[in-house]
N, C-alpha and C positions, 0 to 999 in steps of 0.2 A: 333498218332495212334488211331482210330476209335476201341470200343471194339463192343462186341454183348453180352448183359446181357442177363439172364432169369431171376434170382432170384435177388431181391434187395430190402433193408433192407435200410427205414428212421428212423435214428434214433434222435427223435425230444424232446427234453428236456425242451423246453422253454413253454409258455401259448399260450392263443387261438389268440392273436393280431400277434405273431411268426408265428404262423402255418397258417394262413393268409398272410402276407408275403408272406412266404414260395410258394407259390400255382402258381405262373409264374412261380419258377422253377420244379414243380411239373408237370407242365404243357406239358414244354418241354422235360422232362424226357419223358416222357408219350407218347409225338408224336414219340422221337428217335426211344423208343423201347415199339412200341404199343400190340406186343405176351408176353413182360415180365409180371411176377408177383411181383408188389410192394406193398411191405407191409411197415407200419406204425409202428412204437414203439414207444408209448408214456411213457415215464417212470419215470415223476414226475407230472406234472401237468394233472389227467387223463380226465378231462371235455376236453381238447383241442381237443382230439380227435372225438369229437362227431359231429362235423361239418365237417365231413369225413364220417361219416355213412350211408351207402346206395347208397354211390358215387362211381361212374367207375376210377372216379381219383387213390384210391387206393385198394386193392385186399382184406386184411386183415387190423385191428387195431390191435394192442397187447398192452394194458395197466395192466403196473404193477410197482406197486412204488417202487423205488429205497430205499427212503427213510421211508416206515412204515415196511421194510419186515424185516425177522433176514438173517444172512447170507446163513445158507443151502437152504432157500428160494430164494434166489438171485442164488444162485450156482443150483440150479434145473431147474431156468426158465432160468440161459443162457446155460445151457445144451441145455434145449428144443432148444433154435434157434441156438446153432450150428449144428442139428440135421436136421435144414433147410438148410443147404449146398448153405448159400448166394453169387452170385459172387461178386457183391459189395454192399457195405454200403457207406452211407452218413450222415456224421452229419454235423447241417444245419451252416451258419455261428454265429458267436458269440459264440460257445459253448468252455468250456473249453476243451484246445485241450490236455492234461493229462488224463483227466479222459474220455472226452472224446474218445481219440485215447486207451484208456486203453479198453473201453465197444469194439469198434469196431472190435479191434483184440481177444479178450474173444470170439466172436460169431465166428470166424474163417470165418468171409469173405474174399474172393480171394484177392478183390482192396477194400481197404478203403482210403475217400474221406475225406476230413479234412482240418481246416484251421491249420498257424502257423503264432506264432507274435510276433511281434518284434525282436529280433534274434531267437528266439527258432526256433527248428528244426521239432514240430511237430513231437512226437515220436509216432508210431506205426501205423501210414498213410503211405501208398505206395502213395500217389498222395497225396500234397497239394496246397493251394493257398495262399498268403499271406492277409491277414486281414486288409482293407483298413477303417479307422476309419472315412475316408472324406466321404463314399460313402454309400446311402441309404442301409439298409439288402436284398433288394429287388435285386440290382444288385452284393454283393458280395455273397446269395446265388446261383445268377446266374454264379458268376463266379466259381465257385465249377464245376460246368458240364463240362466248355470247360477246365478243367486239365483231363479230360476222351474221348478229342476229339472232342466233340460236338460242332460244331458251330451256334452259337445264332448269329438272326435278330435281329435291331433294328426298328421299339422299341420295346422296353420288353414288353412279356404283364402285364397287369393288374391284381391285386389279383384278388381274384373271388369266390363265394359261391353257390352252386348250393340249392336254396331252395324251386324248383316250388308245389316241395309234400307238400308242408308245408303251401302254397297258399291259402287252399281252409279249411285248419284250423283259417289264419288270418281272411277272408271272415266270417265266421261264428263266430269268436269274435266278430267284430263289430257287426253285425247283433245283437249278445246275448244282446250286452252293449249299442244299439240305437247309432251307431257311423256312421251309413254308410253316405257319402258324408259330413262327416263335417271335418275341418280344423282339424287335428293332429299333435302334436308337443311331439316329446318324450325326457324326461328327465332324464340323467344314473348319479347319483350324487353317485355311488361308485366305488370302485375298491377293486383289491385286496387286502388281509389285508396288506401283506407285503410290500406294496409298497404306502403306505396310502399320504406319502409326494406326488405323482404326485396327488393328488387329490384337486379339486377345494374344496372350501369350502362350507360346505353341506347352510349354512346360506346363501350364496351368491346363489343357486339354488332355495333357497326357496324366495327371494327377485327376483328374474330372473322370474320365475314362474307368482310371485302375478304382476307384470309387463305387463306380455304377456296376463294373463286372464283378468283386469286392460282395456288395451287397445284395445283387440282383444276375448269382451266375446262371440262368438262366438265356437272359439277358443277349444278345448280340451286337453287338459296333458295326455300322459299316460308315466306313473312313472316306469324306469324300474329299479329294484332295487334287491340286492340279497337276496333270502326267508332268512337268515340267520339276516336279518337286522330288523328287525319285528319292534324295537322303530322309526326306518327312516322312515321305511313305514307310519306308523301312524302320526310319527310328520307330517311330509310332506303332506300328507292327511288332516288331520284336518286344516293344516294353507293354504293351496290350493282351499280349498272346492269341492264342488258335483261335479264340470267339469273335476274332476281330478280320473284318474284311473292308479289300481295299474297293473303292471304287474309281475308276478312271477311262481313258479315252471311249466318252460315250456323250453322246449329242445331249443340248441343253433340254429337250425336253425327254429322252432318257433318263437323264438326273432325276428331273421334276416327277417322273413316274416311281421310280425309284424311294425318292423322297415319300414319297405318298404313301406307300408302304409302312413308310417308320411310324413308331409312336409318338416321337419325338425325335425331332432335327437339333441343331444346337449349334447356332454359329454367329462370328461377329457381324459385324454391319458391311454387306455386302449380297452380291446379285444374289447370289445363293439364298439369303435369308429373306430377298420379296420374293425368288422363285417359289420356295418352302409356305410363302405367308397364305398363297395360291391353290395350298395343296389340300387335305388332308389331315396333315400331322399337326402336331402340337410343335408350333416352334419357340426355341428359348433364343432371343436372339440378346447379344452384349455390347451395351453403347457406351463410350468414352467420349470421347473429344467430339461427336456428330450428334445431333438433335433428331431422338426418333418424332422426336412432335411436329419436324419440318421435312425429314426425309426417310422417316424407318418405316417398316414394312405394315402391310395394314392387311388383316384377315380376323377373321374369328375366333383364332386359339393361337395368338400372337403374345406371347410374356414378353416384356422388355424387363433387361436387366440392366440398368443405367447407374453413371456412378459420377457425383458433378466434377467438371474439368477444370484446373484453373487456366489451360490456353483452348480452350474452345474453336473445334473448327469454324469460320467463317466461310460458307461452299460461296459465297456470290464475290466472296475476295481472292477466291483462288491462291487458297494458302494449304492448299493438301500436298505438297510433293513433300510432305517430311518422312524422310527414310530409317526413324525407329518409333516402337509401338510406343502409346501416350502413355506415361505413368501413370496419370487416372486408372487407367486399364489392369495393374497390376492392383489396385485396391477390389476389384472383385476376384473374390478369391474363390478356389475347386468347390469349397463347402456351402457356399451363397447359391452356385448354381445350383449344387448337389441335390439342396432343398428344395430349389423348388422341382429338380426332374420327381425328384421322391413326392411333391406334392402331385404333380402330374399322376403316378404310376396307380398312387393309393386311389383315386378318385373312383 
């Protein structure tokens, strides 16, 4: 059965690498029913949403945290959106499908769209799909649509970033910083706090670094790194020298304009690295303990440099809050990357 929506409500829980994903099926949401109004709810991670702003992809953002609010707070704002009389909702895949199926029926949408796993029955979905652990998030958010009838081409497309406003801001950093036509190579040596184990080791950036300026002084870094980081900044900087610059408080699709510019990005498993896979550049992205076959980033001139783990993240077991980087991760060493940015340069 083919439906005909107006109103529709994503209801998106995950961080900005997720909602990147997310954006093929976004996509073809969009072509099915190009008169609907789709709206956005981000409602933990609220920066994810900002690489959505000023885009035709969605109509509305609504960011509002789940987790800093009390509960008459929470009870007013899903008032509000049941007050928006959604036909369908979607939560995207991976999401817990409890509390998930719990929010989507609170807003009082018509059809809500939702995975179920394992035997569970997915409670409080009118439509779901089964949760396929073998297959990239890219194809089982896509398979959420056709339980509403839609039939999807092969091939899927590609995530995607729209950042051309954001063009003529990169254009005029260079220019400020004496960059224009020289060789750039940017370098993301964090992530989020909670999830600090997928992350490369900050030493091993800084050794990667002094390598590439080393061989190719030419060459320029720019460091992207979060303003909340201020001693990274600095170490990194000082051990880098003058050809290294910082980049910081500037909106997610400033980054991604930014990025664009580079010849190469260079970062672990994180937003950064599917923001990068969207761009332009040539990304070298560093996987440990996470499966880029089921969540890493997907473009044209995407390297994975992967290294097998003996404790493996499990994302559908919600075993990520480990607070130091995976030892896996210290087995890819400066000289592994090294090669292939030098395979990169030579090309």
């Amino acid at each position: 059965m083919v439906y005909d929506f107006h109103k529709i409500l994503i209801i998106h829980p995950g961080g900005i690498g997720d909602l990147v994903i997310l954006t093929p099926a976004l996509k073809i949401l969009r072509e099915n029913f190009p008169q609907a109004k789709i709206d956005l709810f981000v409602p933990f991670s609220l920066s994810a949403g900002d690489i959505f702003q000023e885009d035709g992809l969605v109509n509305r953002i609504f960011k509002f945290s789940l987790k800093e609010n009390n509960l008459f707070n929470k009870i007013r704002f899903i008032y509000k959106l049941r007050k928006e009389k959604y036909d369908l909702s979607i939560l995207p895949t991976d999401v817990d499908h409890l509390k998930g199926g719990v929010l989507s029926f609170l807003i009082g949408a018509k059809i809500r769209v939702g995975e179920r796993k394992e035997n569970k029955k997915g409670l409080f979905y009118t439509h779901t799909s089964f949760f396929d652990e073998t297959k990239h998030l890219r194809e089982t958010d896509i398979s959420l649509l056709k339980t509403i009838g839609i039939k999807v081409n092969y091939p899927f497309p590609l995530p995607f970033l729209n950042f051309s406003q954001e063009e003529k801001f990169a254009s005029l950093f260079l220019t400020s910083n004496n960059l224009e036509n020289k060789i750039l190579i940017g370098l993301h040596p964090s992530t989020i706090n909670h999830q600090i184990f997928k992350r490369w080791p900050k030493e091993n950036f800084i050794e990667l670094g002094k390598k590439i300026l080393y061989d190719f002084p030419e060459v320029f870094i720019l460091l992207f790194v979060d303003p909340n980081e201020k001693e990274l900044c600095s170490e990194m900087k000082s051990k880098l020298g003058n050809n290294t610059v910082i980049i910081n408080n500037t909106s997610l699709k400033q980054v991604a304009a930014l990025i664009d510019k580079c010849k190469i990005f260079i970062a672990s498993d994180c937003g950064l690295s599917h923001i990068a896979a969207t761009t332009g550049t040539n990304l070298i992205a560093i996987f440990g303990p996470t499966n880029p076959q089921i969540e890493g980033p997907i473009g044209e001139k995407v390297h994975i440099i992967k290294e097998k783990c003996d404790f493996p993240y499990r994302r559908h077991h919600r075993d990520g809050n480990r607070q130091e980087p995976c030892k896996c991760l210290t087995k890819i060493t400066p000289d592994r990357v090294f090669n292939k940015v030098k395979e990169i340069l030579f090309k």
